[in-house]
C-alpha positions in Angstrom: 98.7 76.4 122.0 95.0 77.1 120.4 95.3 81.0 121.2 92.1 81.3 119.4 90.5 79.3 122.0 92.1 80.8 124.7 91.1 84.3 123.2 87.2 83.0 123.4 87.9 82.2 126.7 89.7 85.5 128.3 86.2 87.1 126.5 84.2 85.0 128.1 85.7 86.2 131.4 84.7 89.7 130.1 81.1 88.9 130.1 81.7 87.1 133.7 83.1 90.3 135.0 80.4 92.9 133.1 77.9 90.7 135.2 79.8 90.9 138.0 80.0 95.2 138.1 76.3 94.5 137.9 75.9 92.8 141.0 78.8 95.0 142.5 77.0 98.5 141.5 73.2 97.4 142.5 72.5 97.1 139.0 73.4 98.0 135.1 75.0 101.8 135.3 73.5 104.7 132.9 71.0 103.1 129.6 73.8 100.1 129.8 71.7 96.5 129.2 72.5 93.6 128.0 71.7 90.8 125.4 73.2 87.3 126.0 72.4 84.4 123.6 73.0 81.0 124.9 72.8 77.6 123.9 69.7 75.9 125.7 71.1 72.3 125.4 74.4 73.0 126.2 76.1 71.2 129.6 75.3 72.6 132.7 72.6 74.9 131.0 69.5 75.3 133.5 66.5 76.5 131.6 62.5 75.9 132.2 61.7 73.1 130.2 58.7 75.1 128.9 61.2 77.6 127.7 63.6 74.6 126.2 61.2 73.4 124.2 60.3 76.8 122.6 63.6 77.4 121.9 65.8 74.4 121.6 68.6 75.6 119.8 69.1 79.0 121.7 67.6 81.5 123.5 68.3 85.6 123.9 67.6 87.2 127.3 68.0 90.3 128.3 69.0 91.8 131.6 68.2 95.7 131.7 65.3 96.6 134.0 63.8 93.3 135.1 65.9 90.1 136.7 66.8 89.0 140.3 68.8 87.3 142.1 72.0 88.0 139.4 74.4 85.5 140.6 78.2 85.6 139.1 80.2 82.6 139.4 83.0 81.4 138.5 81.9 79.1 135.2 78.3 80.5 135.4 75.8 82.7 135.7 72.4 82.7 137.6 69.6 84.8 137.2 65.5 84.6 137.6 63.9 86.5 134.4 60.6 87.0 133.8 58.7 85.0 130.5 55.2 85.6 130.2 54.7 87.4 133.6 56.0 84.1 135.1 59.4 84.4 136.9 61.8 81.7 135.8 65.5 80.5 136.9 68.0 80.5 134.5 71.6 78.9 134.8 74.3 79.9 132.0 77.7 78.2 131.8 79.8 81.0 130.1 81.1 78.9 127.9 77.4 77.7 126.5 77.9 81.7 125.9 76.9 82.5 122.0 76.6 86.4 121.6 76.9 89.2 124.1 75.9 92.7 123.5 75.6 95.9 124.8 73.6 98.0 122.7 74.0 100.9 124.8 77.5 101.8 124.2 77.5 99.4 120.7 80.0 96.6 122.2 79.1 93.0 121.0 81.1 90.1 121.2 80.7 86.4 118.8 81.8 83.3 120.3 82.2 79.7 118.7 80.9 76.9 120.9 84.1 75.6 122.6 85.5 72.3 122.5 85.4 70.1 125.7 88.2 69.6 127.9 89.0 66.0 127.4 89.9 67.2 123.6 92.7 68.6 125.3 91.7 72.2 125.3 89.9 74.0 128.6 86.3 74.3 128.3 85.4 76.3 130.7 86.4 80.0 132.1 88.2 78.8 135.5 90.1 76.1 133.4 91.7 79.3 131.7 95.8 78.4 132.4 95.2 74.9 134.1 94.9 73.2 130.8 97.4 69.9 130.5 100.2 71.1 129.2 103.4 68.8 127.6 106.4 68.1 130.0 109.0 71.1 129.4 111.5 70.3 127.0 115.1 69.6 127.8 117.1 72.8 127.7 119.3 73.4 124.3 121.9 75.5 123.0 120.2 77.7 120.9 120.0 76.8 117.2 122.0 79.0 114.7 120.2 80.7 112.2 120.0 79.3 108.9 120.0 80.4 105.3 117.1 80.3 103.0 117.8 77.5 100.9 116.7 76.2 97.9 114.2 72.9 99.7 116.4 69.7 100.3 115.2 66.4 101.4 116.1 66.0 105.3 118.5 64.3 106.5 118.0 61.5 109.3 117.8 63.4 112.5 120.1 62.4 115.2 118.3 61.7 118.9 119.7 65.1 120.4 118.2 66.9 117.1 114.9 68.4 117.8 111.3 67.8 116.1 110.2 71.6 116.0 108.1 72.8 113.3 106.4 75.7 112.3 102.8 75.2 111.5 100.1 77.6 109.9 97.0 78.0 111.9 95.0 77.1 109.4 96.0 73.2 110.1 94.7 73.2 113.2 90.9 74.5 112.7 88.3 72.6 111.7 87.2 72.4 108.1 
């Protein structure tokens, strides 16, 4: 299932929808303002190349009193920001997303850098539920439930027996 992806995701859809109250209200309400981190490499990233280059592993912008053209969509953001007195365009994929926070109220948010959808997983915000999933599983009577027992070695498993386990989390993140 990977709920800790999926959790990264849904909070990636938070920052899409503080953005979008932005662009809804004219602007960030009260002293609220924003610092997003963002990978500059990352795919579908659209940075100055001037800017890349001075920061080629990530970059922190801020959106408080100074941006145009805030832009909310549905894997991305857009947004012209001023560097050096020189306006530039900027195009974030939420999911090249690193840190969001909102010092003004003291709400900050982590992310890990997401794995990409061919590893099976969705990568990006809109991809959120449309993952490939397995083919449903033929309906059973349900299992009775069993004693703890001292560990055995299993038996040979019949074809209408099922393959179920329960895993630990911990298998499934990388080491």
């Amino acid at each position: 299932m990977n709920y800790e992806q999926m959790t990264q995701l849904a909070l990636r859809g938070v920052v899409r929808d503080a953005i979008r109250r932005v662009i809804r209200e004219d602007g960030l309400p009260g002293t609220h303002h924003f610092y997003i981190t963002f990978l500059t490499r990352f795919p579908g990233a659209e940075i100055d190349e001037v800017l890349a280059k001075k920061y080629p592993e990530e970059i922190t912008i801020v959106l408080e009193h100074q941006f145009w053209d805030l832009t909310a969509n549905e894997d991305n953001f857009e947004v012209t920001l001023k560097f050096g007195g020189v306006p530039k365009y900027i195009k974030v994929p939420y999911t090249a997303i690193t840190r969001f926070h909102d010092p003004s109220v003291g709400f900050a948010l982590q992310f890990e850098p997401p794995k990409s959808a061919d590893e099976g997983a969705p990568a990006t915000v809109s991809q959120i539920g449309t993952a490939p999933t397995a083919q449903p599983a033929a309906k059973k009577a349900p299992a009775k439930p069993k004693k703890a027992k001292a560990k055995k070695k299993p038996a040979k498993k019949t074809e209408e027996e099922s393959d179920d386990k329960v895993v630990s989390l911990d298998s499934f993140r990388k080491k």
